[in-house]
C-alpha positions in Angstrom: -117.5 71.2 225.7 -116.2 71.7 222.0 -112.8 71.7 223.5 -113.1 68.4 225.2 -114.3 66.4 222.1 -111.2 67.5 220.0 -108.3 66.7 222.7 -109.5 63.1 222.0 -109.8 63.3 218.5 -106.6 64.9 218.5 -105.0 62.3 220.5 -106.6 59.5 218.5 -104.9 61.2 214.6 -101.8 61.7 216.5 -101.6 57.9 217.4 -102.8 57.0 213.9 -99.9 59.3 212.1 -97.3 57.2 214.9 -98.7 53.7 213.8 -98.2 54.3 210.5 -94.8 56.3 210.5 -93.8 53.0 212.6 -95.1 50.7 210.1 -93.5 51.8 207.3 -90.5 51.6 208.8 -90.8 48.0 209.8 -91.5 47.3 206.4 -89.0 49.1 204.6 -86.1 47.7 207.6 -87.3 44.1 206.6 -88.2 44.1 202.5 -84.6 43.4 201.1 -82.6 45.5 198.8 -81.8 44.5 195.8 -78.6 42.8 195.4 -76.8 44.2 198.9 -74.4 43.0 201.2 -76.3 40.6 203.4 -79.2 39.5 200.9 -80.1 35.5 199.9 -82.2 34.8 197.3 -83.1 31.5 196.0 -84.3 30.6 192.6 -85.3 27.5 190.2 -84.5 27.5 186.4 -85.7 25.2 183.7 -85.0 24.5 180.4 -84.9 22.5 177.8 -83.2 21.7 174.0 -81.7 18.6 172.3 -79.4 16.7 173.8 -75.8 15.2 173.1 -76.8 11.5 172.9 -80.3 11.2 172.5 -83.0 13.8 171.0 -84.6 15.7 174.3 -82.7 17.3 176.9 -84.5 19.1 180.4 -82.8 20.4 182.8 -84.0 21.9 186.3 -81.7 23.8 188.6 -82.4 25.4 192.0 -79.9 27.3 193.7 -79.7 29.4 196.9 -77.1 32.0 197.2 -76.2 35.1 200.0 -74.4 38.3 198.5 -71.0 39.1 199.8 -70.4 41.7 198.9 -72.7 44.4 196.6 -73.8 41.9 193.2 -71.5 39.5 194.1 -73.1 36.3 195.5 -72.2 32.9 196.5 -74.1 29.6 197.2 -75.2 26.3 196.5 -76.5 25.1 193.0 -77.5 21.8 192.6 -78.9 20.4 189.0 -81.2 17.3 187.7 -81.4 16.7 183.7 -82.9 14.0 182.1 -82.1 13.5 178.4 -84.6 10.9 176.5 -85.5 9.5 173.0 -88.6 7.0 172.8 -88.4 4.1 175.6 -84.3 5.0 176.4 -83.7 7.6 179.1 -80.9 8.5 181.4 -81.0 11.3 184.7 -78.1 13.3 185.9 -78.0 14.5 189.3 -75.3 16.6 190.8 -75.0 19.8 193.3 -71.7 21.9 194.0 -70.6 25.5 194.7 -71.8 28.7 192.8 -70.7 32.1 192.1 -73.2 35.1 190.5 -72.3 38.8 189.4 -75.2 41.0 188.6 -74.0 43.6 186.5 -76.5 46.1 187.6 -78.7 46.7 190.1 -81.6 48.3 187.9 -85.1 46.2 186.8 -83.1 44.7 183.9 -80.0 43.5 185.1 -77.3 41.3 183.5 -75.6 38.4 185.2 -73.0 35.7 184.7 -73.4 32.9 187.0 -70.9 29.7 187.0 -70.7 26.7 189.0 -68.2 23.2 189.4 -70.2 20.1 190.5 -70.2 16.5 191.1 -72.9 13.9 190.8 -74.3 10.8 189.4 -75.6 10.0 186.0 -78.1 6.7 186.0 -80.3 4.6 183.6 -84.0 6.1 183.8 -86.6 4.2 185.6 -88.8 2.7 183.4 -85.7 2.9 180.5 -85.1 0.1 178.0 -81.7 -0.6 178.5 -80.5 -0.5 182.3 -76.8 0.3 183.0 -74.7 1.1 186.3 -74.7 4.6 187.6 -71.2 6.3 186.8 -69.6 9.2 188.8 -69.5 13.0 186.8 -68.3 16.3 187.4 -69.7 19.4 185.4 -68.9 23.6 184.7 -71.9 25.2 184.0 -71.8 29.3 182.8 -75.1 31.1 182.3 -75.2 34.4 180.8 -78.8 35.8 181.2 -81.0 39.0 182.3 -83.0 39.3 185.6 -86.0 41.0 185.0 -87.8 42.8 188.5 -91.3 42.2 188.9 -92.5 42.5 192.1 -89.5 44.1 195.0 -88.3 40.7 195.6 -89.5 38.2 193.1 -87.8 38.5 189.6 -87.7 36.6 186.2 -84.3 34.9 184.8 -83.6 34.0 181.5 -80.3 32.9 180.5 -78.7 30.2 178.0 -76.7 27.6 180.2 -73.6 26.2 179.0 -72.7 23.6 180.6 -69.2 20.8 180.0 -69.9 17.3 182.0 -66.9 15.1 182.6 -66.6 11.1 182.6 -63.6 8.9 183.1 -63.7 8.7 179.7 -65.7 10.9 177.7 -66.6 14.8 178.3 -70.3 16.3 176.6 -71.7 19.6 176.2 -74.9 20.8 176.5 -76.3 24.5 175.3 -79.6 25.4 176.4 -81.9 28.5 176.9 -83.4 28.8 180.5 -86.4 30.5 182.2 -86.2 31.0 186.0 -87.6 32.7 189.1 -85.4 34.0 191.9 -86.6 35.4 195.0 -84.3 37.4 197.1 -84.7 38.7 200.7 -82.9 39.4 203.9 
């Protein structure tokens, strides 16, 4: 009789030590690995400082990128700024191609991310003075640190540099930047 009850029991730890052999398999197969061959992340970065022109500058970028090869990824960045003293405002919007190198692939690792785009810059709504939209294009480099927090979430600050071009003027804006990425497979 003593026999009998064990077989099941045995049976029933047996399962239990397959299910979760199997499961942490799944999970470690699908939770990405840091900065690999075959890994996206996306991310968003503010930031703000003083501006060219007038006396506030903020600036929110998101980008999404996939990883070529190992630290070395490629994507889309695209930007919005808005740069404002009292009732006068103005908004830049523009989106272009992206390159990042992460210098290591440890909890603190360096990167140097750069990107060319085009876009628009326009009066702000509710501005004082109104004026035509005119065309742009911009460089931005951004020397920073990811920081890891959780496997696949991780904390970005940088300082982005970034040259915007006119027909007939060019600017430059400095800025230091705090950002989120989140990177999977």
């Amino acid at each position: 009789m003593k026999t009998s009850l064990y077989l099941p029991l045995l049976a029933l730890l047996i399962s239990l030590q397959l299910q979760q052999a199997y499961a942490q398999k799944l999970t470690s197969d699908q939770s990405p690995t840091i900065f690999q061959t075959g890994s996206w992340q996306l991310g968003v970065k503010e930031g703000y400082g003083r501006g060219n022109l007038l006396k506030n500058r903020n600036t929110l970028q998101l980008h999404a990128s996939y990883f070529l090869s190992k630290q070395l990824a490629v994507g889309l960045n695209t930007t919005w700024s808005k740069e404002w003293v009292d009732n006068f405002n103005y908004h830049d919007l523009s989106a272009g191609p992206y390159v990042r190198y992460q210098f290591t692939t440890t909890r603190f690792s360096p990167f140097l991310e750069a990107s060319y785009q085009v876009g628009k810059r326009s009066s702000g709504e509710g501005s004082s003075i109104s004026y035509p939209s005119v065309s742009m294009q911009s460089t931005q480099v951004s020397p920073g640190v990811s920081v890891g927090l959780l496997k696949s979430m991780r904390l970005e600050l940088s300082y982005g540099l970034q040259w915007i071009y006119f027909p007939s003027s060019t600017q430059y804006f400095g800025q230091p930047q705090i950002g989120l990425t989140y990177l999977f497979k």
